[in-house]
C-alpha positions in Angstrom: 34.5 166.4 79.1 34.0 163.5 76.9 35.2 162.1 73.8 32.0 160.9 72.7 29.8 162.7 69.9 27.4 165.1 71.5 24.2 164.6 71.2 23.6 167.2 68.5 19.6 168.3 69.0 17.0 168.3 71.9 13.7 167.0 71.2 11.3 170.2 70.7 14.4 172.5 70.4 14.2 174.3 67.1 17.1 174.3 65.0 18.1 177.7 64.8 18.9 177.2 68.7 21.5 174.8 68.9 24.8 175.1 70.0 27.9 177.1 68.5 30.3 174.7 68.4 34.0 175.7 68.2 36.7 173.7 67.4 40.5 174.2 68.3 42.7 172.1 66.7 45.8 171.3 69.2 47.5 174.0 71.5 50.5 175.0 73.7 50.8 172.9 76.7 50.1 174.8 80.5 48.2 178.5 81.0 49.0 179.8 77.7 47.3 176.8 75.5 44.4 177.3 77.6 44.1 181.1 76.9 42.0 180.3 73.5 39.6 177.8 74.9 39.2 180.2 77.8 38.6 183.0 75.0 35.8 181.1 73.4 34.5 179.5 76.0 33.8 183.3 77.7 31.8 183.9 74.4 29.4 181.1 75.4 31.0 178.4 72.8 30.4 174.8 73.0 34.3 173.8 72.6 35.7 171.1 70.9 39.1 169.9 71.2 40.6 168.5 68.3 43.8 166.2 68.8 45.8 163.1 68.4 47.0 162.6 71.8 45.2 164.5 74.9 47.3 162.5 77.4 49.7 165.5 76.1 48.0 167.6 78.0 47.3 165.9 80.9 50.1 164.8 82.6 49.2 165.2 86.2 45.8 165.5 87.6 46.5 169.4 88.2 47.1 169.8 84.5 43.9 168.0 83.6 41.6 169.8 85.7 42.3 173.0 84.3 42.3 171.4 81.0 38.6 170.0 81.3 37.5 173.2 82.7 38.1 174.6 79.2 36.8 171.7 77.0 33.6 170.3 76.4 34.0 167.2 73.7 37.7 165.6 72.6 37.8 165.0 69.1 40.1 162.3 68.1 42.1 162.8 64.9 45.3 163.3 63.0 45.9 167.0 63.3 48.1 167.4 59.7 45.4 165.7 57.4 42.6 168.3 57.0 40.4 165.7 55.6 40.7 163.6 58.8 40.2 166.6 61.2 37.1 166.8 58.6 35.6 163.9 58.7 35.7 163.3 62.7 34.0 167.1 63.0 31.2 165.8 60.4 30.7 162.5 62.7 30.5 164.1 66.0 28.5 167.2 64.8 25.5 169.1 61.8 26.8 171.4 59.4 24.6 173.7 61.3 26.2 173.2 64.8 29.8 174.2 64.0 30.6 178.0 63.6 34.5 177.8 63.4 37.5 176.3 63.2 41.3 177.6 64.6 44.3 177.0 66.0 47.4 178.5 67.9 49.9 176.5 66.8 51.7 177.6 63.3 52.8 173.9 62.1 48.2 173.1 61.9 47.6 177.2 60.3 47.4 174.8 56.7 45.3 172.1 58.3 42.6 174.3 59.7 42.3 176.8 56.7 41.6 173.7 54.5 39.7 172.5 56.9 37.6 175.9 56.8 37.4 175.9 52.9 35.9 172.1 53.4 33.2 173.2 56.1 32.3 176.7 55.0 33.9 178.2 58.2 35.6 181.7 57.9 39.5 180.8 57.3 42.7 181.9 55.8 43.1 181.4 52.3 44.9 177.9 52.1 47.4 179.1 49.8 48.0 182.2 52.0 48.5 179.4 55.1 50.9 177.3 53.3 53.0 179.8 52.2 53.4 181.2 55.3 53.8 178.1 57.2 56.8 177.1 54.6 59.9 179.6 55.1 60.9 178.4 51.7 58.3 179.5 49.6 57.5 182.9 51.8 61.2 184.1 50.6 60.7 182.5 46.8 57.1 184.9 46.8 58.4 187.9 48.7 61.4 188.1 47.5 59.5 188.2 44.0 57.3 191.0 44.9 60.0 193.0 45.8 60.3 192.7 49.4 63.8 193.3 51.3 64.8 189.3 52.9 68.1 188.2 53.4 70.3 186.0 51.0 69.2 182.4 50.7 69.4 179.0 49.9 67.3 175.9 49.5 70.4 173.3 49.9 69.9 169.6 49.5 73.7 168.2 49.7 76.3 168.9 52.4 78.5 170.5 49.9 75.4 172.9 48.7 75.5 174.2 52.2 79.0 174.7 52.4 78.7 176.4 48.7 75.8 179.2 50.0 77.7 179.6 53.3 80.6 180.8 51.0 78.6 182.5 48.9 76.7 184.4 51.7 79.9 184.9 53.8 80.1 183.6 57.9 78.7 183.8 59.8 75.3 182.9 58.0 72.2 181.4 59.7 71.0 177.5 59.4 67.7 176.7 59.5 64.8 174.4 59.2 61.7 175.0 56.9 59.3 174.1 58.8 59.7 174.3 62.1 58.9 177.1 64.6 60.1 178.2 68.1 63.7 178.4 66.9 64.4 174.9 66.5 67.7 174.0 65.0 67.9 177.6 64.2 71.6 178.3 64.8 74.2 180.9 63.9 77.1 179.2 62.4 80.6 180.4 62.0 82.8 178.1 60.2 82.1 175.8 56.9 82.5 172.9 59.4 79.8 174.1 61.8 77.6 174.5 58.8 77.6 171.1 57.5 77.2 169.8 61.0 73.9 171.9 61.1 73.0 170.8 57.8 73.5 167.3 59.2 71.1 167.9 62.2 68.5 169.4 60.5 68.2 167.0 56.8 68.7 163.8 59.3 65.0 164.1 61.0 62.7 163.8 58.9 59.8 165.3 61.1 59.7 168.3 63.2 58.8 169.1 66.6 54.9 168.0 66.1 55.7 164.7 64.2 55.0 166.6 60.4 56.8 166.3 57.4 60.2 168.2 56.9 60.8 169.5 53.5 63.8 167.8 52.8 67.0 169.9 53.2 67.7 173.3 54.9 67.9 177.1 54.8 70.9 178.6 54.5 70.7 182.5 55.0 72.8 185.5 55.1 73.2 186.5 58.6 71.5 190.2 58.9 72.7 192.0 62.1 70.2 194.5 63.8 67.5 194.7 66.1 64.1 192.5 65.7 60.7 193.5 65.8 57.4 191.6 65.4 54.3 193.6 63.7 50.9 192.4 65.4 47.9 192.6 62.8 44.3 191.6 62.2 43.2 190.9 58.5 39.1 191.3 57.8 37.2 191.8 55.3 40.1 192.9 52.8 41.2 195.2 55.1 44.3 195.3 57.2 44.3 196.6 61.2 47.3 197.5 62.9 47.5 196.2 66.2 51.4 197.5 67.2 54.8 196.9 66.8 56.7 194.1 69.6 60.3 194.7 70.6 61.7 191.6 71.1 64.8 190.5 73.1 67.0 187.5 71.9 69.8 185.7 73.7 73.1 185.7 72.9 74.4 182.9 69.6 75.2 180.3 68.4 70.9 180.2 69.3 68.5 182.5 68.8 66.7 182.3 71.8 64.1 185.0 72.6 64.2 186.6 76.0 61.4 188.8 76.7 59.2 191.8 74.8 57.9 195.2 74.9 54.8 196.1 74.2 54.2 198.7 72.6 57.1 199.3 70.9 59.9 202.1 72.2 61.4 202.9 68.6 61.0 206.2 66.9 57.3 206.6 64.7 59.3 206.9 61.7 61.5 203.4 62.5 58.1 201.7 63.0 56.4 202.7 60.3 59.1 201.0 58.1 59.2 197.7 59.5 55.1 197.6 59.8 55.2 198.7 55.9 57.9 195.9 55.1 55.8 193.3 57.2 52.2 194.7 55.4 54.2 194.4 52.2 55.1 190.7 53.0 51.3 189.9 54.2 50.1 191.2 50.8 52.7 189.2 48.3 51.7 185.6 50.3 48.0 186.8 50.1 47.1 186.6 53.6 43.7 187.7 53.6 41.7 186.8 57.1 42.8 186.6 60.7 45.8 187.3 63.3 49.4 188.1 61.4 53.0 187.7 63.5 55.3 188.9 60.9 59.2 189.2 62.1 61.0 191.9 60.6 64.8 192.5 61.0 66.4 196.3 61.2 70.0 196.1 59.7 71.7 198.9 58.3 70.7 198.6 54.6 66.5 198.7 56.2 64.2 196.3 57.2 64.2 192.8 56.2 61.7 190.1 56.5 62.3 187.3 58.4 59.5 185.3 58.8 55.5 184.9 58.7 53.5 183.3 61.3 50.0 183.1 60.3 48.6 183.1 63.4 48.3 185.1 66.8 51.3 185.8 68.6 53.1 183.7 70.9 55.0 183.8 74.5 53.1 186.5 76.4 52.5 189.3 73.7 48.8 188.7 73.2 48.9 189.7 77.1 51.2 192.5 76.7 48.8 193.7 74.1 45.7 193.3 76.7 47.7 195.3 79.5 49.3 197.5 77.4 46.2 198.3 75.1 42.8 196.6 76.7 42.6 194.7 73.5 42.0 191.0 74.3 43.1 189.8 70.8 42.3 186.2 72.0 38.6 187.0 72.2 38.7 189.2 68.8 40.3 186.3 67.0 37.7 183.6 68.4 35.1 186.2 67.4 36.0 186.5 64.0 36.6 182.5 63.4 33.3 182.4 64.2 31.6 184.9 62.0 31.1 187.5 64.1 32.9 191.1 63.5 35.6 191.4 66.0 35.9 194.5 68.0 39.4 196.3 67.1 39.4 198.7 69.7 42.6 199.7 71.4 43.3 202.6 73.9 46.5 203.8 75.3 46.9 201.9 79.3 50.8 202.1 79.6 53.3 199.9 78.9 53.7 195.7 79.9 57.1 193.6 78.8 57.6 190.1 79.6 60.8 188.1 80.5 61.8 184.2 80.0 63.5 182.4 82.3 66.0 180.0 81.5 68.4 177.9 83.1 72.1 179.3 83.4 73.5 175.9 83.3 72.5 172.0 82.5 71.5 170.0 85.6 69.1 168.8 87.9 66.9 171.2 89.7 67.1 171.2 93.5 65.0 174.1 94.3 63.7 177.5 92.8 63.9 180.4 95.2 62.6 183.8 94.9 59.0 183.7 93.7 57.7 185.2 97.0 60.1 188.1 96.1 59.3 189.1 92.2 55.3 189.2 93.4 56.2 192.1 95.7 57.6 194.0 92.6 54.6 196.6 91.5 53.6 195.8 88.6 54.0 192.4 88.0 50.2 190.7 86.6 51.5 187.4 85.3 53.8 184.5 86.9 53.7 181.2 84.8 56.9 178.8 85.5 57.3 175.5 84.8 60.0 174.1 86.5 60.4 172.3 90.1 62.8 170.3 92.0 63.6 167.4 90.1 63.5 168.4 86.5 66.2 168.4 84.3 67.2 171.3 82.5 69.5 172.8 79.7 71.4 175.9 78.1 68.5 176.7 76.4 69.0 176.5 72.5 65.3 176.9 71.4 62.4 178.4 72.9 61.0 175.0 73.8 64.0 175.6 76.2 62.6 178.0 78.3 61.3 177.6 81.8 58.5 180.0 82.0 57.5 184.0 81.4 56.6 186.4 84.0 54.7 190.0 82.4 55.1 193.3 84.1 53.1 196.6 83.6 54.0 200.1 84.1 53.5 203.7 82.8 55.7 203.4 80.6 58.3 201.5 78.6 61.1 202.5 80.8 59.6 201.6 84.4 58.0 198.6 82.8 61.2 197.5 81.8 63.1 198.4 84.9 60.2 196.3 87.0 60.4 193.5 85.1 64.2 192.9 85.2 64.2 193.4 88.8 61.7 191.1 89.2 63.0 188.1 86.8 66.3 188.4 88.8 64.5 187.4 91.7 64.6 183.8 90.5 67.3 181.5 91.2 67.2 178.3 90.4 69.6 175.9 92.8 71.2 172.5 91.3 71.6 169.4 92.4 
């Protein structure tokens, strides 16, 4: 792996035989920010690694290993200006060489579809991506067009968010705009705990990956139900269905997620409402290419959006889907930032549900016992922790939070499930 331009042609190699070079711009950190790379580089791909700071992803010689296992060329630039990520890909590469452009992470969806536009790359409409990306102006459209969101407010002033949290009723919901993993989300209860939030969130200006806030917050009506997310494809004007995600949050003030089920257990007729209310949401932002992660809310009253990620989803679901379905949306969504037609295939192979851990209490780790027990547990295909003696650790109040995932198959929904809570309960972690 190096962070020098590749040398671009071979003396007597004909043009139409160069490289495919794909770029990914950023990813998660560990096995799951890996899981694209690996994707394209299966497809032959000459990968190229777009980022600001790859010591990120290095931080032990373990970690960069694997890392430069997946990676051919690091590409050094500022990962929220599209016209830098740009003009680094035109220095280290021809217009003929590249063949796409992506990314996993939602907060660089806007950066890499304008980035498309600029190279000719298949891409998201960059109107579609920041909409989607900005929580603000995905309720201001679909709430236009006529799809069901919760009460909100764009509040700039302390005593703004006090005024919607009245006007709403409490408990009602704080929030970022542009932020992801539920970061400073947070159920609030009293007028007081509101402006504190409000505080939290208007007093940083950046969020987690160092870009821009909107100034202000979100203040929502709280909706009380269950929460699903819809997993699509978009191509070629047409929409795909990939399924329906049950997912599992923790308890408040935090809406921390704790596991998934794939595919769904609720009723045809349930489903078919929230994937019509997420379908109708894609349409009124205008997504028109690529993976969709659209949250949808059941409350009494129906559906309710929550939010669009414009992107593939994250956690484990994109394995659940593999297990549960043989679909390896990772490759399909490579395939079509490429310009090649993915393969949207899926066939019926059980059921597969993951589960976070987390830490019951702040502290210093001493020791984590029981992963020699959850691996005798049928069914379980995936262990990926990442915490050992030494660390410290937290309450989780964000899904930054969490300490790892496990993902466990079976028939069904019902002995999936019941596998992988026996196994997750395997794991104790001791403190110091």
């Amino acid at each position: 792996m190096s962070s020098d331009p590749p040398t671009t042609e071979r003396a007597g190699v004909p043009h139409h035989s160069k490289r495919r070079v794909f770029a990914v711009v950023e990813t998660f950190l560990g096995a799951l920010g890996r899981t694209p790379l690996q994707a394209a580089r299966a497809q032959g791909l000459h990968i190229a690694f777009v980022t600001r700071d790859m010591s990120r992803y290095a931080p032990n010689p373990q970690a960069r290993e694997a890392f430069e296992a997946c990676v051919d060329d690091v590409i050094e630039a500022d990962p929220h200006d599209s016209s830098a990520v740009v003009t680094a890909l035109d220095q280290a590469y021809e217009r003929g060489e590249l063949c796409g452009i992506y990314t996993t992470i939602d907060h660089y969806v806007p950066v890499v579809a304008e980035a498309a536009r600029a190279l000719g790359l298949p891409g998201l409409d960059p109107a579609a991506a920041h909409m989607c990306r900005n929580k603000l102006k995905t309720r201001e459209v679909a709430e236009k067009a006529g799809v069901p969101v919760p009460g909100w407010a764009w509040v700039r002033t302390r005593d703004e968010a006090v005024a919607a949290a009245e006007r709403f009723g409490l408990p009602c919901v704080v929030k970022p705009m542009t932020d992801a993993g539920s970061l400073d989300v947070k159920l609030c209860r009293t007028v007081e705990e509101v402006a504190a939030q409000y505080h939290t969130i208007a007093s940083v200006p950046t969020d987690f990956f160092g870009g821009r806030r909107l100034p202000g917050a979100l203040v929502e009506e709280y909706l009380i139900g269950y929460e699903v997310s819809v997993e699509s494809f978009t191509f070629r004007g047409e929409r795909f269905l990939i399924g329906v995600t049950d997912k599992g949050l923790g308890s408040h003030p935090y809406f921390v997620e704790t596991g998934d089920v794939f595919p769904s257990l609720l009723p045809r007729t349930v489903q078919k409402d929230l994937v019509d209310t997420a379908f109708a949401a894609l349409d009124a932002v205008g997504h028109d290419f690529g993976c969709a992660h659209v949250e949808v809310r059941m409350t009494d009253s129906g559906p309710k959006l929550i939010e669009i990620n414009a992107r593939m989803p994250g956690g484990q679901i994109t394995r659940l889907i593999r297990e549960s379905t043989g679909f390896h949306l990772q490759h399909e969504q490579v395939r079509m930032h490429s310009g090649q037609e993915p393969d949207l295939t899926t066939r019926p192979l059980g059921s597969a549900v993951s589960r976070f851990l987390s830490a019951p209490r702040d502290g210093t780790v001493r020791a984590v016992h029981g992963l020699d027990l959850l691996r005798r547990i049928p069914g379980v295909v995936e262990v990926d922790l990442h915490v050992a003696p030494g660390d410290q650790v937290r309450v989780p109040e964000n899904n930054v939070d969490l300490l790892g995932s496990i993902v466990v198959c079976g028939q069904d929904g019902g002995e999936a499930l019941r596998r992988a809570d026996a196994a997750i309960g395997q794991i104790g972690i001791e403190f110091e």
